[in-house]
C-alpha positions in Angstrom: 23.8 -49.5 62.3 20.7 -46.9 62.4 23.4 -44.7 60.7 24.3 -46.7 58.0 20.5 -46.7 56.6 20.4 -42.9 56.2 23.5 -43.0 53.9 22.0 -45.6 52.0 19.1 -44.1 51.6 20.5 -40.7 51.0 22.4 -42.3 48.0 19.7 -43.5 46.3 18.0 -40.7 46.7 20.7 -38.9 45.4 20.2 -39.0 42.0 16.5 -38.4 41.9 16.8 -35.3 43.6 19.6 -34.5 41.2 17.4 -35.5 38.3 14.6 -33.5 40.1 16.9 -30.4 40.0 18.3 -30.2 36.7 14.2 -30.1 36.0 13.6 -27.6 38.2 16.5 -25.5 37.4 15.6 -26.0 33.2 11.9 -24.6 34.0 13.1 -21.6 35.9 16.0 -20.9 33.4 12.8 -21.3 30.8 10.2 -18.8 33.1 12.9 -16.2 33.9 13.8 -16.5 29.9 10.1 -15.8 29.3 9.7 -13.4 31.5 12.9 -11.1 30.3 11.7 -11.6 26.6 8.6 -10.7 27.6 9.7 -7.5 29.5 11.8 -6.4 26.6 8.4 -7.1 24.0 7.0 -4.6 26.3 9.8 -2.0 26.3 9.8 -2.4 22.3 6.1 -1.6 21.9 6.3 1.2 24.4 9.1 2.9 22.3 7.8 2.0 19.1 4.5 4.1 20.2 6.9 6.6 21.7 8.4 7.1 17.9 4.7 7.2 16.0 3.7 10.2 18.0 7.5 11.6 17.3 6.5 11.2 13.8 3.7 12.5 13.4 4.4 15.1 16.4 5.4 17.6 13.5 2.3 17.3 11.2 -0.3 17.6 14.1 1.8 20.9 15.0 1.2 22.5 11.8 -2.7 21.4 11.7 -2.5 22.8 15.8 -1.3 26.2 14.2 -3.7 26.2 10.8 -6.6 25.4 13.1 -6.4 28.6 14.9 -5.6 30.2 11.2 -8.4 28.9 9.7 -11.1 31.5 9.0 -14.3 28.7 8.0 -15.8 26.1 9.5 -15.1 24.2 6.4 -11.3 24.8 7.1 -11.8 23.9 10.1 -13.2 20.5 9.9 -10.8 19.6 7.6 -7.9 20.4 9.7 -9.8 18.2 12.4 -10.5 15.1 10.0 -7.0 15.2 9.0 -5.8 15.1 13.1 -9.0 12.1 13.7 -7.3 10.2 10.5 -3.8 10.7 11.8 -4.9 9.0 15.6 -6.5 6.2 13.3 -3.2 5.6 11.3 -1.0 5.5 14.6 -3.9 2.9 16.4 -3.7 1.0 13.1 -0.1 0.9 13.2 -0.1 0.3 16.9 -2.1 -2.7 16.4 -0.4 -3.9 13.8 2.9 -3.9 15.8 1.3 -5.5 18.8 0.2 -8.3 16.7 3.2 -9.0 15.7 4.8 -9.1 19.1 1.8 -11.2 20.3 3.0 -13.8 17.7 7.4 -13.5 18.8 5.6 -14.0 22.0 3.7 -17.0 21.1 6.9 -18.3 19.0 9.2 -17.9 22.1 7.4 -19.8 24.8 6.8 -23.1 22.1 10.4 -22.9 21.5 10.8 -23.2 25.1 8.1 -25.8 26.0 9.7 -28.1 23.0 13.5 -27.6 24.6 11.6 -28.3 27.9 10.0 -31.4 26.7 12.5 -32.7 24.9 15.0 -32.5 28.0 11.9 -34.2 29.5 12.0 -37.1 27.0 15.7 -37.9 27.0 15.5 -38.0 30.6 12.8 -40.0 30.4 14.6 -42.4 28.3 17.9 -42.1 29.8 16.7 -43.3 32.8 14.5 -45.8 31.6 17.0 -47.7 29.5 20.2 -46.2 32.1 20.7 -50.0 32.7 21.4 -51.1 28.8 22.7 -47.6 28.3 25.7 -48.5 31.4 26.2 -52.4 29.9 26.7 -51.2 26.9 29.5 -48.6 27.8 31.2 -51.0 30.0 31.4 -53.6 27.2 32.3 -50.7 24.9 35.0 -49.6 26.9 36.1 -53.3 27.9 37.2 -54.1 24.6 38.8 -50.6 23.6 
């Protein structure tokens, strides 16, 4: 008899740790989504950086060479307010680009705590009403 509780009990425990991991497994499926968007945000920025300095690797060349060419220290300031303005323009656009991955960032994890909270919801209400929800089938499928 001592054995026939423990299957009893294991049965209607059953479904609540079913219920238990289907949350469980939606929040890590939602975390490790989060995390691997936010990994590749990362690896975006980094290249996009990677491709302003190859940009404007060329230009600061040419001011490298005409800044050892320059005979004034008129010349020479120039060719250094051009190179100052240049690291501005990339920071700007560096900023700029961060921004905007801040906010796919921001978009991401709300589209995952709605799909999270609406699987919580549903849940929620299928197991609230599960009793109404199962009469109504089996009358449903009583007269079909």
């Amino acid at each position: 008899m001592s054995e026939g509780n423990p299957i009893k009990k294991a049965g209607k425990i059953d479904p609540k740790l079913r219920k238990l991991n289907m949350y469980k497994d939606a929040a890590k499926n939602a975390m490790d989504n989060n995390t691997a968007f936010d990994s590749k945000i990362i690896d975006a920025n980094n290249e996009y950086l990677n491709k302003l300095c190859q940009a404007d690797q060329a230009e600061y060349d040419i001011l490298l060479e005409n800044l050892k060419l320059a005979t004034s220290e008129e010349e020479r300031a120039e060719i250094r307010a051009r190179m100052t303005e240049m690291k501005k323009e990339r920071y700007q656009k560096d900023t700029e680009n961060k921004k905007y991955y801040e906010k796919q960032q921001e978009n991401h994890k709300n589209f995952n705590y709605k799909v999270l909270g609406s699987l919580l919801v549903i849940s929620g209400l299928v197991w609230k009403y599960k009793k109404p929800i199962i009469d109504t089938t089996k009358n449903f499928i009583t007269k079909v």
